[in-house]
Every structure is written in C-alpha cells, then in structure tokens.
C-alpha positions in Angstrom: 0.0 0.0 0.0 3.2 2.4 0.6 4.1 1.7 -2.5 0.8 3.3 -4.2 -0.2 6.0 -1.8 2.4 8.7 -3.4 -0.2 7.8 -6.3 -3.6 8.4 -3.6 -1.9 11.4 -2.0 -2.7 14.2 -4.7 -6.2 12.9 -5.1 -6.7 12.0 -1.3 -9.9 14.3 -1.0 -11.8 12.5 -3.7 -10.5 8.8 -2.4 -12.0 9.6 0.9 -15.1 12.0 -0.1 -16.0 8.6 -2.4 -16.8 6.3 0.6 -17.8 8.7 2.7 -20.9 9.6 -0.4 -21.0 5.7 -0.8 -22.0 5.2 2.8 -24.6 7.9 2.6 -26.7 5.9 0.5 -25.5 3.1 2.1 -27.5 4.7 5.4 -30.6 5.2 3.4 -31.0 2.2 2.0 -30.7 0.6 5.7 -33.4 3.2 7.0 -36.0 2.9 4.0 -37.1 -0.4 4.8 -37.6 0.5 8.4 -39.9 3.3 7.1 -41.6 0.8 4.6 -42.6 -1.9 7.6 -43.7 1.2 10.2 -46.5 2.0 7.5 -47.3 -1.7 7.0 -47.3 -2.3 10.6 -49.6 0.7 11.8 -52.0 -0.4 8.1 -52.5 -3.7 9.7 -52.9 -2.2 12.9 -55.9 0.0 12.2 -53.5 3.0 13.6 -52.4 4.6 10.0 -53.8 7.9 9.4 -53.4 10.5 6.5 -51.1 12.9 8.8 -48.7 9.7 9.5 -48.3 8.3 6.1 -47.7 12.1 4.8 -45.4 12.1 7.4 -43.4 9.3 7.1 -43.9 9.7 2.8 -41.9 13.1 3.7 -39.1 11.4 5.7 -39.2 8.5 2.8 -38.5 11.3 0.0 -35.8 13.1 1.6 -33.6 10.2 2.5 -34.5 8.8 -0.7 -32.7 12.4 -2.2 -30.1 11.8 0.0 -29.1 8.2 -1.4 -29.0 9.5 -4.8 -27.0 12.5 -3.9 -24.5 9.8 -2.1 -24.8 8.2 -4.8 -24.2 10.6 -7.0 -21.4 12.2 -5.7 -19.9 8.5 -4.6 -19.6 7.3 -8.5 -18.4 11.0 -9.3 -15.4 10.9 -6.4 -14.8 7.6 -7.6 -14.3 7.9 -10.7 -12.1 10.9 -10.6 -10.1 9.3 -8.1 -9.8 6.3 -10.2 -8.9 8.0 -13.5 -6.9 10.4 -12.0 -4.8 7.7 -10.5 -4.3 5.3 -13.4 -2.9 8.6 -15.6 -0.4 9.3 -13.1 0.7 5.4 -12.8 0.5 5.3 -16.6 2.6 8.2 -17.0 5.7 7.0 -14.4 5.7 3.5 -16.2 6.1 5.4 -19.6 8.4 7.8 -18.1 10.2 4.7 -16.7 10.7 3.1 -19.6 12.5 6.2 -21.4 15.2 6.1 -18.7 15.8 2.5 -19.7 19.0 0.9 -20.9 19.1 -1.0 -24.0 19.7 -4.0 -21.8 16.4 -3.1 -19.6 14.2 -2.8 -23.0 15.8 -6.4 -23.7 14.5 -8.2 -20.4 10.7 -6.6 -21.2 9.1 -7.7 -24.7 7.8 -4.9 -26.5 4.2 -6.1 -26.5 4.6 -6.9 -22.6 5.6 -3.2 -21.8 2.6 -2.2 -23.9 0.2 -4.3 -22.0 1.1 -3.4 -18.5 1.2 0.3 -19.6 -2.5 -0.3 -21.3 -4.5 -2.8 -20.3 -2.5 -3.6 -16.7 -3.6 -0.3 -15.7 -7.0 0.0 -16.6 -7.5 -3.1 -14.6 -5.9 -1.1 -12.3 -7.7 1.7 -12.4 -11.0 -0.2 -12.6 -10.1 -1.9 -9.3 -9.8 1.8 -7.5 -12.8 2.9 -8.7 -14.5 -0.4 -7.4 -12.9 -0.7 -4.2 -14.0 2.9 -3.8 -17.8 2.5 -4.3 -17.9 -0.4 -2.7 -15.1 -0.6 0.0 -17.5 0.7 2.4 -20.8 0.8 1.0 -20.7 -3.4 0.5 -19.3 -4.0 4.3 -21.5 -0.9 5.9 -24.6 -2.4 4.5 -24.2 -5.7 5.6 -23.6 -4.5 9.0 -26.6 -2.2 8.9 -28.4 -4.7 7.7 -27.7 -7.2 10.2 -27.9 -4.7 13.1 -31.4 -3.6 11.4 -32.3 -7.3 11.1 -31.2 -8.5 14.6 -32.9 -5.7 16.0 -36.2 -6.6 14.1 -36.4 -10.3 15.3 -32.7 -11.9 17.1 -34.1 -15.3 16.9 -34.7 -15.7 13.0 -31.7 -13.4 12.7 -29.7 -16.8 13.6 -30.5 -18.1 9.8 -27.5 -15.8 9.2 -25.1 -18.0 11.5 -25.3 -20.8 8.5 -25.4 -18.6 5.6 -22.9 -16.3 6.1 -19.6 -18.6 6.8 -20.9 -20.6 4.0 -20.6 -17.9 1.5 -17.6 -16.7 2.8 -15.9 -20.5 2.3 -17.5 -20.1 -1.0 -15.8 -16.7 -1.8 -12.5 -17.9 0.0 -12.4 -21.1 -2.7 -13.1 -19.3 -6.0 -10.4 -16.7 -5.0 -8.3 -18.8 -4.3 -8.5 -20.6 -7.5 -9.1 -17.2 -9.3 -6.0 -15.1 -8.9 -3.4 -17.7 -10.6 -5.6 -17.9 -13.5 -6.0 -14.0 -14.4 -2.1 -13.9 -13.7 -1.7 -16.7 -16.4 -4.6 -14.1 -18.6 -2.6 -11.4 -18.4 0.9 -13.4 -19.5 -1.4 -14.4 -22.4 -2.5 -11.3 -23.3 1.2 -10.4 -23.5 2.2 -12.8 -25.9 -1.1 -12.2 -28.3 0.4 -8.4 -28.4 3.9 -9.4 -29.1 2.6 -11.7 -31.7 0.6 -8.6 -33.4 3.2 -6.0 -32.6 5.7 -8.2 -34.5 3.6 -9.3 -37.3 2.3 -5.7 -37.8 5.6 -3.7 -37.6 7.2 -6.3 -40.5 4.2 -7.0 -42.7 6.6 -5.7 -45.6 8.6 -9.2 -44.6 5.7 -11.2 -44.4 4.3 -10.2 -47.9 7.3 -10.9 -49.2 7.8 -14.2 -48.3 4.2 -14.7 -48.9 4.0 -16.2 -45.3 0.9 -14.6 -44.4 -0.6 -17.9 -44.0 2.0 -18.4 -41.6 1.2 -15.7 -39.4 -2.6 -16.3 -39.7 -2.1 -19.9 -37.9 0.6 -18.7 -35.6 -1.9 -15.6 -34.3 -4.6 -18.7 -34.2 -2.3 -21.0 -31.6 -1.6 -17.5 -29.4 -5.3 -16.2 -29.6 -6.6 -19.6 -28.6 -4.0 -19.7 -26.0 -5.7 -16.8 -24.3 -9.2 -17.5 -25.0 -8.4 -20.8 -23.2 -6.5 -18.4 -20.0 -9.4 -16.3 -20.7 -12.3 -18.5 -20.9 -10.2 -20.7 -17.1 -10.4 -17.3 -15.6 -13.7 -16.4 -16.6 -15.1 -19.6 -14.8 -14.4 -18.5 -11.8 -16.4 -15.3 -11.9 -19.2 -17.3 -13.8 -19.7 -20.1 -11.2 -19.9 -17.2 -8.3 -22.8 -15.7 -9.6 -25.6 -18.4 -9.9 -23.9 -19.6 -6.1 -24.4 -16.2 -4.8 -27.6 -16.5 -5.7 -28.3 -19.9 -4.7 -27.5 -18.7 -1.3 -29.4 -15.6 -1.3 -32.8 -17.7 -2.8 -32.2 -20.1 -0.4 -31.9 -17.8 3.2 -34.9 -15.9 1.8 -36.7 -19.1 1.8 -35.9 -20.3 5.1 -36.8 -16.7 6.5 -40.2 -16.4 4.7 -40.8 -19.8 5.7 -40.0 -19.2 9.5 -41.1 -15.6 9.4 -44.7 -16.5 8.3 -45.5 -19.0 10.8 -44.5 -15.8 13.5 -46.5 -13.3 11.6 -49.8 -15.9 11.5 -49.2 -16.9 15.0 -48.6 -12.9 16.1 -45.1 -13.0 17.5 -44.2 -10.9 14.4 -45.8 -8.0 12.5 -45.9 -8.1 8.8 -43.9 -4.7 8.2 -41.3 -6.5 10.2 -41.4 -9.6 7.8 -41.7 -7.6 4.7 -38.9 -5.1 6.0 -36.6 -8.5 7.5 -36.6 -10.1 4.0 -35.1 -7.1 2.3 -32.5 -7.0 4.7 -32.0 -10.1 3.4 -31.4 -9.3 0.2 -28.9 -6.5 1.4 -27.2 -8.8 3.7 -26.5 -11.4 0.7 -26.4 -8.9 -1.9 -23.3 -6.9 -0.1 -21.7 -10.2 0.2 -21.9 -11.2 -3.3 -20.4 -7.1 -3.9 -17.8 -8.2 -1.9 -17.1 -11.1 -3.8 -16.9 -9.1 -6.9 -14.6 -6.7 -5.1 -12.4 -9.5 -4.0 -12.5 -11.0 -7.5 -11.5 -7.9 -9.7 -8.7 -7.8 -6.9 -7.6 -11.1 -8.1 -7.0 -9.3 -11.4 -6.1 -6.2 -10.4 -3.3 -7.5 -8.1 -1.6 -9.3 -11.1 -1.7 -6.3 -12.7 -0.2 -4.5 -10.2 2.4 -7.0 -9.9 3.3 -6.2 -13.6 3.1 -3.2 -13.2 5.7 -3.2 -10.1 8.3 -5.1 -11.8 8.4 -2.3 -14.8 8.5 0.7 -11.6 11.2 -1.1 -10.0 12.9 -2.0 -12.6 16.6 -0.6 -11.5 17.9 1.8 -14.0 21.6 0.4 -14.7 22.9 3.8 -17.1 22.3 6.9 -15.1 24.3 9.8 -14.5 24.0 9.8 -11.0 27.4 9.3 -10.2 28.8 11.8 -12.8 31.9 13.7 -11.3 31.4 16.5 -14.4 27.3 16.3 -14.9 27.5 20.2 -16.6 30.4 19.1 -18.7 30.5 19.1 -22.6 32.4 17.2 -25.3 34.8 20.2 -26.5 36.9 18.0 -28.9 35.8 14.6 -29.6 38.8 12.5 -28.9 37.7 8.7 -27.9 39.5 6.3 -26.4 38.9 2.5 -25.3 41.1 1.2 -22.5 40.2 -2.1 -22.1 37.1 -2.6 -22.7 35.4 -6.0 -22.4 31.0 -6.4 -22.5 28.6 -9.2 -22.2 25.0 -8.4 -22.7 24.2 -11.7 -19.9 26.4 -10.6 -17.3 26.4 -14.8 -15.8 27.3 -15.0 -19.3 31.6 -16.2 -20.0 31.2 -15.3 -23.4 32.0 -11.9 -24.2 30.8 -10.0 -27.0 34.0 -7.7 -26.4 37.1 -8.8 -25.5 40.2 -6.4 -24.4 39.2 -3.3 -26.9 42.2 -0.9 -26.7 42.6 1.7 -29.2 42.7 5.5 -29.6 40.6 8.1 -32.1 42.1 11.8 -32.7 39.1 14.2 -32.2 37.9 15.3 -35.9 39.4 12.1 -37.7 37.0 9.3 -39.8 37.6 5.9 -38.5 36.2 3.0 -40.1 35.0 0.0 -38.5 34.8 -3.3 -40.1 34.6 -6.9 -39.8 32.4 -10.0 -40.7 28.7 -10.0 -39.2 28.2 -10.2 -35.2 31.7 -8.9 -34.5 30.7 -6.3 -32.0 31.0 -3.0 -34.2 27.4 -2.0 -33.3 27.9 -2.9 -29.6 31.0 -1.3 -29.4 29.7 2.3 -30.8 27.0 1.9 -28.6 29.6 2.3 -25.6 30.6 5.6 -26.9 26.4 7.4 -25.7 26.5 4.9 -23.5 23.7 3.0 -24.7 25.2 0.0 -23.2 27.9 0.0 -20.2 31.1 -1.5 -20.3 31.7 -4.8 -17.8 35.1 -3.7 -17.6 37.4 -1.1 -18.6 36.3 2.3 -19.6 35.1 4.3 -22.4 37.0 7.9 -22.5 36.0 11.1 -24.4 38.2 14.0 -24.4 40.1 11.9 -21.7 37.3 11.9 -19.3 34.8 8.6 -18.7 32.0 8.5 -20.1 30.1 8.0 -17.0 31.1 11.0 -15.5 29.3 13.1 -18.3 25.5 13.7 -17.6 23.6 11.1 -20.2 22.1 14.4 -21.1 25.3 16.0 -22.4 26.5 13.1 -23.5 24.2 12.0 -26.1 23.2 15.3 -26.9 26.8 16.0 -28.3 26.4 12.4 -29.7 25.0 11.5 -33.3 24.1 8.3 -33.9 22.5 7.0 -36.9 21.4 3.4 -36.2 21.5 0.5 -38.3 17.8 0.4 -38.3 16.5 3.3 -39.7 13.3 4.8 -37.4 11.6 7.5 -38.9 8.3 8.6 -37.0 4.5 9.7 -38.1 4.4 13.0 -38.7 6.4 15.6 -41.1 9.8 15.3 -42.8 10.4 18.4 -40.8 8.7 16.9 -37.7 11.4 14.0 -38.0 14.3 16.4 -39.1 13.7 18.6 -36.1 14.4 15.7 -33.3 18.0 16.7 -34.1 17.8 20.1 -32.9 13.6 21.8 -32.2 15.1 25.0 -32.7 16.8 24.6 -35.5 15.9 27.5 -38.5 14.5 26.0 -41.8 18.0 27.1 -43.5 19.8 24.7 -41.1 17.1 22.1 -41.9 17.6 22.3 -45.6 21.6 22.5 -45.7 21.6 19.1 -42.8 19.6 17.9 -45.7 21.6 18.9 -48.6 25.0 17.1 -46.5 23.0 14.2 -46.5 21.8 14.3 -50.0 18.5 13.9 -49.1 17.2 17.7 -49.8 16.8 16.9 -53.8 14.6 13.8 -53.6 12.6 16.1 -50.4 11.9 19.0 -53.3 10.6 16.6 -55.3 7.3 15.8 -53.2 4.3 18.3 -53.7 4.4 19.1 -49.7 8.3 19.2 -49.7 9.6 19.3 -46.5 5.9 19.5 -45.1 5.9 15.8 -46.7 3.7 13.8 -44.2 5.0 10.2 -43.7 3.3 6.7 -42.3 4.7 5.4 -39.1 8.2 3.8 -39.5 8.4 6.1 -42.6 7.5 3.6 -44.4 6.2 6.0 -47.5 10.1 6.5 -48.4 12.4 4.1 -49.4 15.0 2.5 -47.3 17.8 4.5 -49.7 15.7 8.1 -48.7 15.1 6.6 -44.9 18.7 6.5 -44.3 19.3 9.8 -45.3 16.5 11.3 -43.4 18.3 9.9 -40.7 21.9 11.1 -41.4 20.4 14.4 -41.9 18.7 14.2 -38.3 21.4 13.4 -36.7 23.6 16.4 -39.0 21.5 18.7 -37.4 22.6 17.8 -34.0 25.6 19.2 -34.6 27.6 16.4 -32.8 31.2 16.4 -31.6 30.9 12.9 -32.7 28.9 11.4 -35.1 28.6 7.9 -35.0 26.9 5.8 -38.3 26.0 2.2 -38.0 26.2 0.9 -41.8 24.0 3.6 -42.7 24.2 4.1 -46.0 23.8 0.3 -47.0 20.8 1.1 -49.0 22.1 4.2 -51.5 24.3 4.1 -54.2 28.0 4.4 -54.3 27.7 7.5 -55.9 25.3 9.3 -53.3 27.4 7.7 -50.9 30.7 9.0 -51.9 29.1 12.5 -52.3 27.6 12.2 -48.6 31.6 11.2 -47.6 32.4 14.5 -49.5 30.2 16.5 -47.7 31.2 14.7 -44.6 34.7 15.8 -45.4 34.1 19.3 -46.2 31.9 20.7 -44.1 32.3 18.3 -40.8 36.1 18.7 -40.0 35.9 19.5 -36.6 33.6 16.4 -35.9 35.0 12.9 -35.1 33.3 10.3 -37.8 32.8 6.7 -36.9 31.6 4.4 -39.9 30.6 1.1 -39.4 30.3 -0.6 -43.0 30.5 -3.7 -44.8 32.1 -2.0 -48.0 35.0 -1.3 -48.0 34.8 1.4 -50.2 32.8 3.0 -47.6 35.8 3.5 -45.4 38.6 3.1 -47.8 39.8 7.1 -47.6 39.7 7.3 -43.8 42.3 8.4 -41.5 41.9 4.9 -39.2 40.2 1.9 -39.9 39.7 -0.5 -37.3 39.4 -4.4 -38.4 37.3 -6.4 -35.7 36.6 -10.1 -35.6 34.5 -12.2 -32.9 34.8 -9.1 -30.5 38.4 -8.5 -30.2 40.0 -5.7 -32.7 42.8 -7.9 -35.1 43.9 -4.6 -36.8 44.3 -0.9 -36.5 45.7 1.5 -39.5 44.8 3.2 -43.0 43.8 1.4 -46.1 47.6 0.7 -47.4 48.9 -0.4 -43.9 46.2 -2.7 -43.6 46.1 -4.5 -46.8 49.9 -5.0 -46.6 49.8 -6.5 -42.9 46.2 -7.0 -42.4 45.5 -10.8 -43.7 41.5 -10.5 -42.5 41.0 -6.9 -44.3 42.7 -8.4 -47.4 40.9 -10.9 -47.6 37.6 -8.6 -47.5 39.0 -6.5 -50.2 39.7 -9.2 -52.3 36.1 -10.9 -51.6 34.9 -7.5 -52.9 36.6 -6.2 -55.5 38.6 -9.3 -56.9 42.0 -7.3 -57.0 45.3 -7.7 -55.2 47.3 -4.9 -54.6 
C-alpha cells in the first residue's frame, strides 16, 4: 500500500469523499425499509392515518434524495479518483521506460511493456474505482443490515449464522483458485500483443515471403491460448454468480418460511417480515459485492504486480554518479582502454574482448569486420547505450560515465543500423535533431546528406507527411532522413552504424564528401560492410568475434592485415 499512496496522496480528497458519499446511500438504504414496515405495521394495525403516512412519505422522499445525492457524488469521487490515478501510474511507467537501458528494453518484450502500460492499468484503475464505491458501502450495508435485522427479530436473525460462513468458504475457494488464473490471462495477453506487434511492424517481410498464412495460424495458436486463459479465468467469476444467488434464494426461503408462521401466530408484525426479507437481500447482496470486489482484486493484483516489476525496474545507465554532470564534449577524442561487454552478465562469453585503441578528435575511422563482431555494440559504448563490464570508455580523456547522459548524447549522433523514422512531417522528424533549428539549417543538414533533392521533389516538400516507421520513403531516402537528423545535431561525434547500406555508391561518396568538407571538426565513426565505404579514412579499425585484429589506413592494412585483405579481395577481386 506504501508503495501506491504517493499515487492516492494528490487525489486524497476525492479517495475519501468517495466512501464517505457511498456510505450515505448506504444509510438510506438501511433506514427505507424501516420506514416501509412502520407504515405496513400501523395499516395492519388500524392506527395509520393521512397525517402519519404524509409524514413518514416526507421522511421516505428526503432520504430517498439523499441516497441519490450519495450516490451521485460517490460514482463521481470515484471515478475521478480512479482516473486520476491510473494517468499518473501510466505516465511514471512510460516515463520509466525512457530512462531504460538498451539491456532493460531487452529483459521486457515490447508487447509486454505495452500491456502493463495499457490494459495492466486500466484493470488497475477499474479496481480503484470499485474498491471505492464499494469498500464501504458493500461492508456498511451488511452490518446495517444485520444490526437492522437482529434488531427486528434476534431469533430468526440466527438463519444468518449458517449462511454467512458458507458464502464466505464459498468466496475464500473461488479466489483462491481465481487469482493464478487472471495472472496466467494477463501473460497471455502479453504474448497475443507481441505476436501482433511483430507481425504488424514487419508485414513488408511477411508479404514478401508470402508467409501470411504463416502468421494467420501462428496468431490462431496465441489467440486460442488466451481464449483458453481467458475462458479458465472467466469460470471463476461465472460459477460465483448463480452460487451467490443460490445462497441468497435459499436464506430468503428459510426466512419467509419461518417468518410467516410468527407473523400468523402474532409474534411478528408483517412490516417486520416484509422489512426482514429485504434485509435479506442487502445482507446477501453486499456479500456477493464483496465477492466481486475481491474477484476484480484477483485481477487487479496481477496487474499490479506487472506493473511493479516495470517501476522497480533498476535503472543500470544513469548519470547519477557523474563527477562533471555540466560538462560538454569540446573536442571529440575517444578512447577504449580495455574494454570488455557481455549483454548476460552470468554470461563467460563476451561480445567484447580487451578493446584498446585510440581516435584523434575530428578524424574518420572506419570500422569493419564479418557479421556479429561487435561493431554495433562497441559504438553503442561511446552514448552509453550499453555500459562497459570492464574497462572504460573515455572522451576527451574523461569517462563517459562521468558526463550527464544528457550531455552526453546530446553532443552524440548516432544513426542506427535500423532506420526509425516517426509519423508526422519530414520536418517533424528532421527537427528531433535540434527543435530549434531555423529552416535554413534544416535544408543544408539535408543537402549534406543528400537527401534535400529527392525532399523538393514531393508536392508538400519538406511539409511531406510520412506513415509510421516512414514507411512511405524508401529505405535509400530513410537513411538519409536519418543522417540528416542526426547532422542537425551538430555532434562532436557522429557515430553511423552501416547507414548508407541502402544508397548508391555515388550518393554515398558525395555524402563522404560533404562529410569531409563541411564536418572537419567532428569525429566520424563508420561502421560498413564495404570497404569502399571506409577506404579514404584516416583509421580503420578491423574487428573479428569481438576483439580488434587490426588498427591502421587502407595501405597499412592490406599490406599487414591478412583479414582486411581478404575482404577487399572478396569485394573487389584485385590484389594490390
């Protein structure tokens, strides 16, 4: 409960003004059938006259205005309360998740993190506004109604000394056997949103290898999955009604049953009977609320659970520990002193090994080597996307944990190797670089990246609308989108992770050009699988199965490098 009350605590006036309207009503309902069976009594009596019923009819209509304003005002409280409360949970797991490392995003699927920031909290939130309207109201009308019924006749009150522990075995069974089963739900639900997330975000691969069919059977075996989960759950909550009522049906018929024979034989008014049996129906009918309450608590608590583990969650990259947290990168000089990773830290296989080498600030380096060497992990150390296991990552001479992530990465470009481009504007995207940048210093980013001509050529330019993922442009005009993004930055250090695998040579070398001419006072990293890509630069760095085999220029390399050569010649055919 600690845990959720910083949650409670700016709404605290609507969590308690809730029960407080619920009991309200809950206090007229109690007092209306005592009113009913006073006017039934003194009827039968011969002692009802025009000036009591008036009377009593006056009392009946203002408490019944009272329940409804309880009411009211109990479902409005609530609901605020409720809302309220899931937007703020909702918005610290999203926040949460920004603040993730990439190996935090790794332990959570994609579709899980979606479903305990969706539908996790609205079973959340549903809960609250539940446990709000009936926290009190359920329990406070089935002790007014006991009192009430007690009061009316104690000795066929004792009906309720059976009924009662039964339904509460009853209750204590099916939740019992409930929770698991909505935890095992909402594990399903998880996987039938991975499934569609995956299936959605790569339909351009399913088309194309015509496996639709495919993915139409495996979303079958996950949605039946969950209907099964579903349908397990659902049981639960379906056998509880028709039992609920069983017991209610069945006290009402051992009451009337009892209570007639006293009426007939005088030992009990009528009124009393009449007002006895819908006590009850309160007494039962609370109980079965508080089954339902106890139910969706099943539910809700496995949702809070999720939702706990993504809040928890520790935070392995932050900059709380940074010795220079208003510090800037002034020159862009990198170094790696020994620098080894695993992304399984158990894990003895490392996907860097002893990494030791040194860039000049404003130089291109080139970084290559065979697929699933480590180039992509090891630029990631640089923004500190990932953290090093051992050794250190220095910029300018100075760690990169000791730089604010802010700094950091702001001074950071980094094109990925998978292109994002978001809904929205080419400017929209353009502008995650730098929000104030002017349109002159959108267009020339553009023009660097050789991306402004094919931009001119849409009707809407610049003001280009594209689909989510961006998928309306190529993959050739999504990379340089994305080069031109991060241009705009203005990084000390521009990192790109085989980014222009999808243009031509000739775009590319122009894009080098422009690199060259107008970014000399930024250090270049290039991850590529050409080797014309990196052929001109100042430092290539050769990597294979996570340790570096070879450091040096294109002619150093290819006369002592036996791995480069061998890439050269795989590429070109030649021997130099």
């Amino acid at each position: 409960m600690r845990f959720w009350f910083k949650y409670i605590k700016p709404y605290i006036a609507n969590f308690i003004l809730g029960p407080i309207c619920m009991i309200v009503e809950v206090i007229g309902e109690v007092v209306m059938p005592f009113l009913l069976s006073r006017i039934i009594n003194m009827a039968e009596a011969g002692t009802l006259t025009v000036n009591n019923s008036i009377g009593i009819g006056i009392v009946m209509i203002m408490v019944a205005l009272l329940m409804m304003a309880g009411g009211v005002g109990g479902s409005y409280f609530g609901a605020k309360a409720s809302v309220y409360f899931a937007s703020d949970v909702r918005k610290d797991i999203y926040k949460k998740i920004q603040s993730f490392s990439f190996t935090s995003i790794d332990k959570f699927s994609t579709g899980s993190l979606v479903t305990r920031t969706t539908n996790d909290v609205t079973q959340l939130q549903n809960f609250v506004n539940m446990l709000l309207r009936m926290a009190l109201r359920s329990p406070g009308m089935l002790i007014g109604a006991l009192i009430m019924a007690i009061s009316l006749n104690p000795s066929l009150a004792t009906v309720f000394a059976v009924s009662i522990p039964l339904m509460i075995v009853a209750i204590g069974i099916i939740i019992s056997i409930g929770f698991p089963r909505f935890q095992k739900m909402q594990n399903r639900i998880d996987e039938l949103n991975n499934t569609v997330q995956e299936n959605i975000s790569n339909q351009r691969v399913v088309k194309s290898f015509v496996r639709e069919n495919s993915e139409i059977e495996r979303f079958r075996v996950t949605n039946q999955r969950l209907k099964k989960a579903g349908m397990s759950a659902m049981k639960a909550v379906i056998f509880m009604q028709p039992m609920n009522t069983l017991f209610m049906n069945l006290t009402i018929v051992v009451v009337i049953w009892f209570g007639s024979k006293m009426a007939l034989g005088g030992s009990m008014p009528v009124g009393d009977l009449s007002a006895f049996v819908t006590y009850v129906t309160q007494i039962l009918f609370s109980l079965m609320m508080i089954t339902m309450l106890l139910l969706t608590s099943s539910r809700a608590l496995a949702s809070a659970k999720r939702i706990k583990e993504v809040l928890n969650e520790e935070t392995d990259i932050t900059d709380s520990s940074a010795k220079y947290p208003e510090k800037r990168i002034e020159q862009g000089e990198i170094e790696f002193k020994n620098v080894s990773f695993r992304y399984y830290k158990n894990s003895t296989d490392k996907v860097l090994d002893c990494i030791n080498f040194k860039i000049k600030a404003g130089s291109t380096v080139g970084i290559i080597g065979s697929t699933g060497c480590g180039k992509t992990t090891l630029v990631s150390l640089i923004p500190r996307l990932y953290d090093t296991d051992e050794g250190a990552v220095l910029i300018d001479g100075i760690d990169v944990k000791d730089y604010s992530l802010y700094n950091l990465r702001e001074d950071v470009g980094m094109v990925l190797q998978k292109n994002v481009l978001f809904s929205g504007t080419i400017e929209d995207n353009l502008r995650w670089g730098d929000m104030n940048a002017t349109d002159e210093e959108i267009v020339k980013s553009a023009e660097y990246a050789q991306a402004h001509r094919f931009v001119s050529g849409f009707i809407n330019g610049y003001d280009t609308v594209l689909s989510e993922g961006g998928n309306t442009v190529s993959g050739g005009q999504k990379q340089r989108l994305c080069i031109a993004r991060a241009l705009l930055k203005k990084p000390k250090i521009l990192i790109l992770d085989d980014s222009t695998s999808a243009v031509d040579t000739a775009t590319e070398s122009m894009i080098r050009k422009a690199f060259n001419d107008e970014l000399k006072g930024t250090t270049k990293l290039i991850i590529a699988q050409r080797i014309s890509s990196v052929r001109e630069a100042d430092m290539i760095v050769v990597m294979n199965e996570g340790s570096v085999t070879g450091i040096g220029d294109h002619s150093f390399l290819m006369e002592n490098n036996e791995e480069y050569r061998e890439i050269y010649q795989s590429q070109t055919g030649e021997k130099e």
